[in-house]
SEKOL-254428 format. One line per 10 residues: number of its first residue (from 1); their letters; for each residue x, y, z of C-alpha. Coordinates in Angstrom, 2 decimals, decimal comma, always signed. Layout:
BEGIN
NUM> a> X/Y/Z; ...
// end
This chain:
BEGIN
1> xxxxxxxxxx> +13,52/-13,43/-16,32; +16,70/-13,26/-13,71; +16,55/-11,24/-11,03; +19,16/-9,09/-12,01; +17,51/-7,84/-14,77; +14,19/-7,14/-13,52; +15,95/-5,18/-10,69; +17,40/-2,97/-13,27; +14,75/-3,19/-15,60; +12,22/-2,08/-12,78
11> xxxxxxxxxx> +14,63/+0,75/-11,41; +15,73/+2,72/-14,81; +12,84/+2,83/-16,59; +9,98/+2,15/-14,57; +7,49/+2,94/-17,21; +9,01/+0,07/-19,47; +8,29/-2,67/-16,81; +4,84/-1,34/-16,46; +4,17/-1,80/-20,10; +5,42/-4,71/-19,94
21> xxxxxxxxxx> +3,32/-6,39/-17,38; +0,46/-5,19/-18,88; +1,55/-6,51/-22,10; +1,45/-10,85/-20,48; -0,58/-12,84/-19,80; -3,27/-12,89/-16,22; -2,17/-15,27/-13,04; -4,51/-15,16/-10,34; -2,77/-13,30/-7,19; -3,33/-11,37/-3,67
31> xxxxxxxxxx> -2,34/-7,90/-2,54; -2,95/-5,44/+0,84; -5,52/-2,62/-1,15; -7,84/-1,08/+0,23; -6,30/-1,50/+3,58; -3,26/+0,96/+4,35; -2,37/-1,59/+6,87; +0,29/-4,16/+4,67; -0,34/-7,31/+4,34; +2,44/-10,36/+5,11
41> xxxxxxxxxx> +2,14/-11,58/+1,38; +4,12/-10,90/-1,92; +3,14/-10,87/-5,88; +4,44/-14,37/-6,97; +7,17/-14,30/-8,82; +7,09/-13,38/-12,57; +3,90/-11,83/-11,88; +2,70/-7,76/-11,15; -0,01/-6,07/-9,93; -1,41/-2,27/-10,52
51> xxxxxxxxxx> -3,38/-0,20/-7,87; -4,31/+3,44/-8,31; -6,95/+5,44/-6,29; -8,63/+8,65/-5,88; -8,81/+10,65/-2,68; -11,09/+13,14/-1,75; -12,40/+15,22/+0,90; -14,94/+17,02/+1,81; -14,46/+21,06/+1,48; -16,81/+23,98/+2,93
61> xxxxxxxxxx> -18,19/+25,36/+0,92; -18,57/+23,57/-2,58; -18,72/+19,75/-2,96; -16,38/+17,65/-2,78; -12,42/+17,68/-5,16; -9,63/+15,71/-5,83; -7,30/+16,04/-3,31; -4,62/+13,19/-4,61; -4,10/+10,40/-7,07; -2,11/+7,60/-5,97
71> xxxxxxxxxx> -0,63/+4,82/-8,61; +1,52/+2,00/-7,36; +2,75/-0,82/-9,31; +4,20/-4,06/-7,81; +6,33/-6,73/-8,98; +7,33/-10,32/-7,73; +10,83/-10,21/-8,63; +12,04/-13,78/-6,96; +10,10/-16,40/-4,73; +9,17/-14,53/-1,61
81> xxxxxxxxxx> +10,72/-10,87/-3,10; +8,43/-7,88/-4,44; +9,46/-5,00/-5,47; +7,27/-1,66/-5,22; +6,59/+1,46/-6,58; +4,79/+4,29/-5,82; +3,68/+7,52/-7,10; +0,94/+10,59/-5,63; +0,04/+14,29/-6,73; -1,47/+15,75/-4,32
91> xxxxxxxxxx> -3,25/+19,14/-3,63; -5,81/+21,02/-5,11; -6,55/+23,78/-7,75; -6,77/+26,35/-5,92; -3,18/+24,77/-4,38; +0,21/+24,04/-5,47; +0,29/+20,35/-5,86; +3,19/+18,39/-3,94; +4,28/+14,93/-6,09; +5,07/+12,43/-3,75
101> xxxxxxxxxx> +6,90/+8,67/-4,57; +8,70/+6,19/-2,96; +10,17/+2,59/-3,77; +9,72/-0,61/-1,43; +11,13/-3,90/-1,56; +9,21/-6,88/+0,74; +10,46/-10,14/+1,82; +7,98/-12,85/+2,64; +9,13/-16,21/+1,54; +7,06/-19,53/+2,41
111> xxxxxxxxxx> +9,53/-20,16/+5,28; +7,98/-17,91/+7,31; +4,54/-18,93/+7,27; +3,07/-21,47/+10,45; +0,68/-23,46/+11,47; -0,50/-22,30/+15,07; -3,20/-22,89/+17,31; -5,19/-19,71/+15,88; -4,75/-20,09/+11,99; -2,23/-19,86/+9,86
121> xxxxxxxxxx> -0,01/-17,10/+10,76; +2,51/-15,19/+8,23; +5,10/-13,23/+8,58; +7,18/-10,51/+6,19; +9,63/-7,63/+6,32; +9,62/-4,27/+4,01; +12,20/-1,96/+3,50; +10,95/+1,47/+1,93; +12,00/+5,10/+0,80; +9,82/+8,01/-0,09
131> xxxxxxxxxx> +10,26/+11,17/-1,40; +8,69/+14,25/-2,53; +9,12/+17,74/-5,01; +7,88/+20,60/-4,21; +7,09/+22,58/-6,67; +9,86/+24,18/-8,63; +12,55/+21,87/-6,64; +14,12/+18,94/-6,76; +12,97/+15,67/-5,78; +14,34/+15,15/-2,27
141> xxxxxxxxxx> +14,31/+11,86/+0,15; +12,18/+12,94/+3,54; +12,08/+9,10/+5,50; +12,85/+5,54/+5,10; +11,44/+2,76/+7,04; +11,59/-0,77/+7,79; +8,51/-2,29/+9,14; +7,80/-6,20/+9,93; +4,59/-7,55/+8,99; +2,08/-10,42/+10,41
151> xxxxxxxxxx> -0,82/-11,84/+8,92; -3,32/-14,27/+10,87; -5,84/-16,35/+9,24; -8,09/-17,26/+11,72; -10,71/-18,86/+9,33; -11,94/-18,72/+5,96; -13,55/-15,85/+6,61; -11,30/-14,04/+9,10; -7,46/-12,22/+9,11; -5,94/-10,33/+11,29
161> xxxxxxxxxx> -2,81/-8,07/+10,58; -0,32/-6,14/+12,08; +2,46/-3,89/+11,40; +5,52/-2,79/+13,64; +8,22/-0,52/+12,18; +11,11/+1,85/+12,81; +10,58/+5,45/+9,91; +13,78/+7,31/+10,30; +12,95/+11,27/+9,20; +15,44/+13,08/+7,17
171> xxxxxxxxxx> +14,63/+16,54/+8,43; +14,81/+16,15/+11,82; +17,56/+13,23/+12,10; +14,81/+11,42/+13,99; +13,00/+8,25/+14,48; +9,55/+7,64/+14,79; +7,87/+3,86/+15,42; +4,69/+3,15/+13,76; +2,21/+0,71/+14,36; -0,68/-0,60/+12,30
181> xxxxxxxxxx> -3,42/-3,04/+13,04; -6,79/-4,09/+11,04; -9,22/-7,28/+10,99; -10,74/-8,14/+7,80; -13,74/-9,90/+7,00; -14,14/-12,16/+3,18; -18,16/-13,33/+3,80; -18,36/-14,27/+0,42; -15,98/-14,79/-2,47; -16,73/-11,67/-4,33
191> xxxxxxxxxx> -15,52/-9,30/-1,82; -14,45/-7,98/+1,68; -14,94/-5,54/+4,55; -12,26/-4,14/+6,74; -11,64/-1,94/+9,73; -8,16/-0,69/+10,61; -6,01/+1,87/+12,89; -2,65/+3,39/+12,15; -0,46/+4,95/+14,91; +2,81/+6,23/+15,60
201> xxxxxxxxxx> +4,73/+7,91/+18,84; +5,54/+10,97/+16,87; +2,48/+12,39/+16,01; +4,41/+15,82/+15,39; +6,19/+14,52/+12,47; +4,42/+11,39/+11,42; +1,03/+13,23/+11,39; -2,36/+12,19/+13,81; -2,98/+8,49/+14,33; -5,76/+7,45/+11,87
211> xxxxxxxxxx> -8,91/+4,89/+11,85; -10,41/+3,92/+8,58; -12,93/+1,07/+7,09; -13,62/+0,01/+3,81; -14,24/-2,88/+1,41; -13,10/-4,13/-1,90; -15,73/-5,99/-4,56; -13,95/-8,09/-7,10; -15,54/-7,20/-10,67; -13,28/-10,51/-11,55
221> xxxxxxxxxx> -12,36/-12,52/-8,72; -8,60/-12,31/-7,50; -7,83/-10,56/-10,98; -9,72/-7,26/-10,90; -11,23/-4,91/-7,50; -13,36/-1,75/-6,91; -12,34/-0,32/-3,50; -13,84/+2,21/-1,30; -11,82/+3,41/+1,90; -13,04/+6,16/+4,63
231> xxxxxxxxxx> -10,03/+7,22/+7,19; -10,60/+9,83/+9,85; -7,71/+11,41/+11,64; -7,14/+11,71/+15,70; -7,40/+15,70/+15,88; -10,02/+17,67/+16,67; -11,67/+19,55/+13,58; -10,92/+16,50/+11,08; -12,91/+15,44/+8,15; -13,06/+12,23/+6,33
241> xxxxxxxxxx> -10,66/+11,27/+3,57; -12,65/+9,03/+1,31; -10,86/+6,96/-1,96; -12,23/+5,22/-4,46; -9,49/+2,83/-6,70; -8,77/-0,22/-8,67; -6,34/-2,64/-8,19; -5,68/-5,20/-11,11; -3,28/-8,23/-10,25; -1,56/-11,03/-11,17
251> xxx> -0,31/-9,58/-14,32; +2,52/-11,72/-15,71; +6,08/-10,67/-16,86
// end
């Protein structure tokens, strides 16, 4: 499959490619989930991967609802390339629910990966573009981004990673920079434990700098993973944001 075509496969009808992942055969494969911190690493080529999770949050009074569902497929277009996609409803029932997408393409190619005196450390760019619709309006772009990634396997065991980017806003014809950090920690092959922060210098705009931990236990190693996430913003009166997901990889074109 040429890279032309998947482009244009992926970007006109997105359900198609989808159903078509899910339609080939299983490659074993890596992805960023549960962390909201990305990872320097790509899909390889020929190969997708599905996440979709559940977030809720605590109300008062009554227990807790659904406050959004997230579902974001990925493809490895080319060596090094993936292409993303990403869809959210969000609100509640007693709410008018906000849809929320956005597209992402990241570069990571074995070029950039080194040998240093720490671990291996790898490196990656993403480009990415999300939207929203109100309800009864149009679908309408409100930032884009580019961010550059590191990754840094200390051991077996330990990785460190880091995000810096530039998120240019749409409604205010400003610029915000963002930065992301988290450690994770693999103690055994079946799953992993996390803890992360997110930040940004325009809190205004870019919403309350965030901390969050989490883990992921693979049901079927490297193939198929049951996350759970809690993030907490930096404001006073905050509650938790818990979500609960799946993320199924190395699906082949």
């Amino acid at each position: 499959m040429n890279l032309r075509w998947t482009l244009r496969l992926i970007t006109r009808r997105p359900c198609v490619a989808v159903l078509a992942c899910l339609l080939n055969g299983i490659a074993p494969a890596h992805a960023g989930r549960p962390l909201n911190t990305d990872d320097a690493g790509v899909a390889d080529a020929g190969s997708c991967q599905i996440e979709s999770w559940l977030e809720l949050q605590p109300r008062t009074p009554g227990p807790r609802q659904p406050q959004g569902l997230v579902f974001a497929p990925a493809c490895g277009v080319a060596p090094g390339w993936e292409l993303e996609l990403g869809y959210a409803r969000q609100g509640q029932q007693d709410s008018p629910s906000l849809s929320q997408g956005n597209m992402g393409l990241k570069l990571a190619p074995d070029a950039w990966q080194f040998k240093t005196a720490l671990g291996e450390l790898n490196l990656g760019l993403r480009w990415a573009s999300n939207h929203e619709q109100a309800p009864a309006q149009s679908w309408r772009q409100t930032q884009y981004s580019m961010t550059a990634l590191a990754s840094l396997a200390l051991d077996p065991t330990w990785t460190l990673h880091a995000n810096l980017g530039v998120a240019r806003l749409r409604d205010t014809k400003s610029s915000a920079t963002v930065m992301n950090w988290a450690a994770v920690w693999s103690p055994s092959e079946r799953g992993l434990l996390f803890i992360e922060m997110q930040t940004n210098n325009r809190n205004e705009a870019m919403g309350p700098n965030s901390y969050g931990l989490g883990g992921r236990y693979w049901l079927k190693r490297d193939q198929l993973g049951l996350d759970l996430s809690a993030n907490r913003e930096d404001r006073t009166g905050s509650r938790v944001l818990w979500t609960v997901g799946l993320g199924w990889y190395g699906i082949g074109l």
